[in-house]
Every structure is written in C-alpha cells, then in structure tokens.
N, C-alpha and C positions, 0 to 999 in steps of 0.2 A: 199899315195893315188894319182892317176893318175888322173887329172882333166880332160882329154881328153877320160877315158871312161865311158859310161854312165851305170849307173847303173840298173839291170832290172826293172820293175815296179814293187812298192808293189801291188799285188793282195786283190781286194778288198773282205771281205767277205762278203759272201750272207745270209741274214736271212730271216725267214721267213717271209712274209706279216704280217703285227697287221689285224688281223681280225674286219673289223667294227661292234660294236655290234648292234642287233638289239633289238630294246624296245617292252618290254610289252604293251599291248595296256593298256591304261585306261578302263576298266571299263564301261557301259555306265551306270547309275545312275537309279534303279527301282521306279518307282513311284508304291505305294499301290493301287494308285486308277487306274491304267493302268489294274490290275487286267490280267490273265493266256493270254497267247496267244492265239487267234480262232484257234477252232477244224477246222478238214477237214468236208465238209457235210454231214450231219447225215443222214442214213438210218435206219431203224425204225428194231426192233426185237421183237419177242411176249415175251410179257409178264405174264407170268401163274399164277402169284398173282396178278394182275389189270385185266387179261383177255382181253388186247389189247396191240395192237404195242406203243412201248418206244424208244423215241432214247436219246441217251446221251446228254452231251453237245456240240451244234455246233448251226455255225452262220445259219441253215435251218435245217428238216425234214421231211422227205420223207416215207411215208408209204410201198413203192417197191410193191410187188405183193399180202400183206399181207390180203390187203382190198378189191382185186378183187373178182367181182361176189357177191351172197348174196342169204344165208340162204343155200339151198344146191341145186336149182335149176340145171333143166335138163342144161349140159356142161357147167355150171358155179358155183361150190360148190363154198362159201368164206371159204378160210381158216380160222379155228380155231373162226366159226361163233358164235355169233353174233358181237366179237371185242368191246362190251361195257360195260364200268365202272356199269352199274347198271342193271336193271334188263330186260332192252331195248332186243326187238327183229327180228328177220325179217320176212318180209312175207315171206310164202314158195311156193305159184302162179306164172308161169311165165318160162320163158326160157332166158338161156343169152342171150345178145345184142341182146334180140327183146323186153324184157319186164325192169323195172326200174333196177339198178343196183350203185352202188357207189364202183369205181373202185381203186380209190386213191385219200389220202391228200396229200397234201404240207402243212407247214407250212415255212416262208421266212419273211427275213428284208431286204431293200435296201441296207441298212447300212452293214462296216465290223463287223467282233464278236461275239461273239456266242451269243446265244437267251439273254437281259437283260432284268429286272425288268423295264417298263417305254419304252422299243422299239414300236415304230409301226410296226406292224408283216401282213402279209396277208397269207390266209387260201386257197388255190387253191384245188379246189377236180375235179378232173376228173369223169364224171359221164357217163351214156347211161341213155338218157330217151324216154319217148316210145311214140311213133308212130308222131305226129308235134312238140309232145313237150308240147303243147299249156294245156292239163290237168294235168302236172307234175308241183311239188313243193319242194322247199328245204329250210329248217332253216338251219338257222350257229348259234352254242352255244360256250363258253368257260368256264371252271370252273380254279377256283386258286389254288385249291387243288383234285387232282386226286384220292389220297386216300380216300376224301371224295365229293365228288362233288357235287357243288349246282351250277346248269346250269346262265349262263348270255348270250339272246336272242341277237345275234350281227346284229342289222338291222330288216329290214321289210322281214316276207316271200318272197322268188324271186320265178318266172316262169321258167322252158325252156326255153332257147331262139329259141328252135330247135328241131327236134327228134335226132335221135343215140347219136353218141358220143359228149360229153359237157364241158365246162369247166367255173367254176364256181365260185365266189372268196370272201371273206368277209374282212374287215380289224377292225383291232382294237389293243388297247394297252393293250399290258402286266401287269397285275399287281402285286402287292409283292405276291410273291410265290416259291419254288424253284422247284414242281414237277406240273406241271400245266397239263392241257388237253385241245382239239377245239373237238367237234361234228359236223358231218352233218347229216340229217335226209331228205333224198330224201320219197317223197310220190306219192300214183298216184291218184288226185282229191286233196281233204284237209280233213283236220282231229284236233281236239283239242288236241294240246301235254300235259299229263299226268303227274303227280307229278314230273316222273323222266325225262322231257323234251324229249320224243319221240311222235311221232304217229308213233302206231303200224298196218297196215291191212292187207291186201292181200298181196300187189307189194311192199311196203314199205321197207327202208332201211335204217339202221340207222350204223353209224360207230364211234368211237372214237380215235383220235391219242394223247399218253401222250409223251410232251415235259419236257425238263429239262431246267431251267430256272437258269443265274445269276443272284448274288444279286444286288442289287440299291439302298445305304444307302440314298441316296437322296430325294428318292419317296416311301419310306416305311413309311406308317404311313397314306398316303396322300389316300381318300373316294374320286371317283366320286360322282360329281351331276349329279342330274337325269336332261334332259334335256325340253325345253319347248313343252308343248302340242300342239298341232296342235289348241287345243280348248280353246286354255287360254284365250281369247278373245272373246267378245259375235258377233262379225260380223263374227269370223271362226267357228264358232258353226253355224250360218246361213246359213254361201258360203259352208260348207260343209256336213250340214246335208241329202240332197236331193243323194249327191255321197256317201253318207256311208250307206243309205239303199240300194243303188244300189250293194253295196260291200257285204253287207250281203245276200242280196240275191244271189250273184254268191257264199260267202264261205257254204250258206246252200247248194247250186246244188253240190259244189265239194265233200261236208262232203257225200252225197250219193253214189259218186264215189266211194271216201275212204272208203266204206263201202260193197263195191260191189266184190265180187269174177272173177268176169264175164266183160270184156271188148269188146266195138262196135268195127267193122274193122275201120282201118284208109281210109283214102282216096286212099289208095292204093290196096285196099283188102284186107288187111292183117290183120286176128283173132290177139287180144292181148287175152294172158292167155286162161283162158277156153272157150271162145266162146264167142259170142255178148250179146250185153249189152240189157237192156230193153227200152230204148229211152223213157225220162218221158217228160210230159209238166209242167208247172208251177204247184206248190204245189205238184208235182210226181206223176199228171194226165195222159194220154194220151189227147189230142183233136183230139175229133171225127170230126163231119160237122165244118167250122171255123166259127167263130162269129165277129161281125162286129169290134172287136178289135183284131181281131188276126193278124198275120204276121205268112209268112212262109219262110223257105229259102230250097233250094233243093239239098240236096247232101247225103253221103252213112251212115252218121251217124249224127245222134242229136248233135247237136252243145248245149252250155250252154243259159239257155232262154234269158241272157240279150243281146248274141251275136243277136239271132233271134231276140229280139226287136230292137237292133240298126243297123242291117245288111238288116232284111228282108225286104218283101216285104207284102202286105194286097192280100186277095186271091183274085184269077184271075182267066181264065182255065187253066192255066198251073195248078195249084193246090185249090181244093177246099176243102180236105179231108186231114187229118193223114194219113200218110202211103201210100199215093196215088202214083202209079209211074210217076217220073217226067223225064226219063232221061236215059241213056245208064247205062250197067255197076252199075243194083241196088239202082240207085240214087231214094232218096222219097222224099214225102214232107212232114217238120218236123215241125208244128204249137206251138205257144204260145201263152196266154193273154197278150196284151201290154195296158194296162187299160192308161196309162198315154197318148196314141198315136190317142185318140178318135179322136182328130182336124184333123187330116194329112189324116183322111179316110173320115172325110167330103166333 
C-alpha cells in the first residue's frame, strides 16, 4: 500500500428522513350535563296535528310568515287560520294593515342554547294595530304542555303604543316541559278572555307558537308562587280603590268596543272595518243639551268617557250640545257626566 495515495472517500448513504410522528389529540371529556350542542335558529313549520307553527329545538323561534294577517280578511288571509291549540278564533272584519292583525312571534333567550327548562325567554310579536293604537289590546299567555294547554296570563293586559306596525314583548321563565306553547291575543276595545284564554269579536286575533323545550333536572319539580297583591295591605286597598273604579269603568267602555262590528274614523278620516261607530256617553248614552257636570272635548270621534273627564273641557260656546260642530274637517263635540268634577265648575 502506497501511503502517498489517498484513497477515494467512502460515500456516505442516504436514508430516508424518520418521519416525525404526529399525535392523536386527546379527546376533550363530555360532561352529561353540557347536554347536545345549540341548534341553528328555529324557524317555525305548521303543524297539522296542533294546528299551529312548531319549531324544533333551538336557542329562538320564529313564526316567519306563518302568522301573517288574520282570519281571511280582504289582502291579508292568515295562513292556515286560526293557528290555535284550541278552539280560539279570529275575527273576520277588517282589512290588512288598516284593521288589527298579529303578524309574528318570536320566542328568544339572551343566553347561548337551545330553549331550557328554567331560561328566561322573551316573546316579541310583531303586530298592526288600528288607527292611534290607543283602543287596542293584547295578552301574552304560555302553557307547559301544548298538547294539552292550560293558558298562564304573562303580565297585565298592555295598550298600543301606536297605530300600524308594533312590536310587542312579554318575558317569563320556562317551565318543566319539553313541548310547550306562548299565545298572543290582539283585541280591538277589551273583552273577557273565555275558558280557552282568547277574546274572540269582530277585529280580534289570536295566535299560537309551539316551542320545543330541553330538559332541567334541576328545576323540575320546582311550583311558582303566586305573587303578592296589590291589595294585601289595608292602606293599598284605600290608595287604590278610587283608581280601580276608574279602571272598570274604561274596561266596561272597551268591552263595548269589543263588541261592536262597526268602527269611528280615526283622526285621519279613515273608516276602520264597516263604517263608523255610534259614539256613546257615559252608561252608552248619548248627551244631548250638557248639564252642569259635563265636559266636552272636540274632535272627529268619541274618545273613551274617562279620557273626556280628565282632558275636557265644561261647556262653553264652542260647545253646548252632543254632536254640535266644533271645527274643520267633521270635528264635533263629544260630552260625558263627570259627577266627581262638581267643584271645578263652581
């Protein structure tokens, strides 16, 4: 061997890279009480064995266009009318968006997740109400079971805020149930709601939307209390007896409303339903010559008598007479007895 030459290099061999492995993830660990993922938002489908819109399970529900219009009025039929779990119906007086109507529910949680047992949920209905607004009314109901429904009054009767289009809202908590239901009951005047929680008259409109409900092993089991009286007290019996004849005497003027096929023009001219109304005074009088407690106020329709007693005016010559013209454009003058207002005319 010749030390002086150098020998080639061993060539090294090439192998392939070790591939680095990648790990399975873990797992992340179910909790039972995390319960299914929220649905996307429910939109409502009819239901032909409840006879109203159902939506499945989701964190809201939405009626869509199922609830528009009512009963089968002129260019506003309600689909697949009446939409109520029980024997509830609509009036058939009236035309769309000039006369009452209940256009859509919402039902909604703040909260993520689909509908739960024990949520605080709110009830948004879109409505049209007619002419100020100022003689329309709506209840909000809910039952726990849709297949059988026994109505629960959510709040006090509300007003109009406004005439046309409205929106409207009630809130309350869920309770155990897993097919549940919300009512609204739009009226025109007021009316006593009936075994199966409607009033039914002329303009009236009643809808139902059934929800689907998860469970809440938490809160099942668990009865509201009924809440305290206005009147538990003998000094709120006092401070409020003088405001609650006041009250019945406006819910007796509206129950005549509600009972009336026939609506006054609004302030605008505008006939509601079949024509005008018969414009009554106190007890569903007319007042002829005024008497020394009356009050009048002067405009295109009879306002309700308590408004005339706390608005008008004690006659004058602008008005001395029912029915007298006071004014451009049809205006009259519309008298009541205000017996409590003797002093102020002295």
């Amino acid at each position: 061997e010749n030390p002086s030459v150098t020998p080639p290099p061993t060539p090294a061999p090439t192998q392939p890279p070790t591939p680095v492995p990648t790990p399975v993830p873990t797992p992340m660990p179910t909790d039972a009480n995390d319960g299914p993922p929220p649905s996307p938002g429910g939109v409502a489908s009819y239901d032909e064995v409840l006879g109203a819109p159902k939506c499945s399970f989701a964190p809201s529900c939405d009626s869509g266009i199922l609830l528009n219009g009512r009963a089968n009025i002129n260019n506003g039929a309600e689909p697949n009318e009446p939409n109520t779990l029980n024997t509830c119906t609509d009036g058939p007086f009236g035309s769309y968006h000039s006369d009452e109507s209940i256009d859509k529910i919402v039902v909604s949680k703040a909260s993520g997740g689909d509908l739960t047992e024990g949520d605080e949920v709110t009830i948004t209905a879109t409505i049209w109400c007619w002419g100020t607004g100022s003689n329309d009314r709506i209840d909000f109901y809910y039952a726990s079971d849709a297949s059988n429904p026994v109505w629960t009054q959510i709040g006090a009767r509300k007003t109009c805020p406004g005439g046309g289009v409205q929106t409207m809202t009630a809130s309350f908590t869920l309770p155990p149930g897993s097919l549940q239901a919300v009512r609204a009951n739009l009226m025109y005047g007021s009316g006593t709601a009936g075994v199966n929680k409607c009033v039914t008259s002329s303009y009236d409109d009643t809808d139902d939307l059934v929800i689907s409900v998860r469970p809440n092993t938490s809160i099942q089991g668990l009865v509201a209390s009924p809440g305290k009286s206005k009147h538990d007290d003998v000094q709120g019996a006092v401070v409020y007896a003088e405001k609650d004849a006041a009250a019945d005497m406006m819910e007796k003027e509206l129950q005549e409303l509600n009972q009336s096929t026939e609506k006054p023009e609004d302030d605008d001219g505008n006939e509601g339903g079949k024509g005008k109304g018969k414009g009554k005074g106190k007890g569903g009088e007319s007042v002829g010559t005024a008497s020394a407690t009356a009050k009048y106020v002067c405009t295109k329709r009879r306002p309700l008598t308590a408004n005339i007693c706390d608005e008008g005016s004690f006659a004058d010559d602008t008005c001395t007479s029912e029915g007298q013209s006071c004014g451009r454009k049809g205006k009259k003058c519309w008298f009541a007895d205000c017996d409590g207002d003797e002093e102020a005319n002295e």
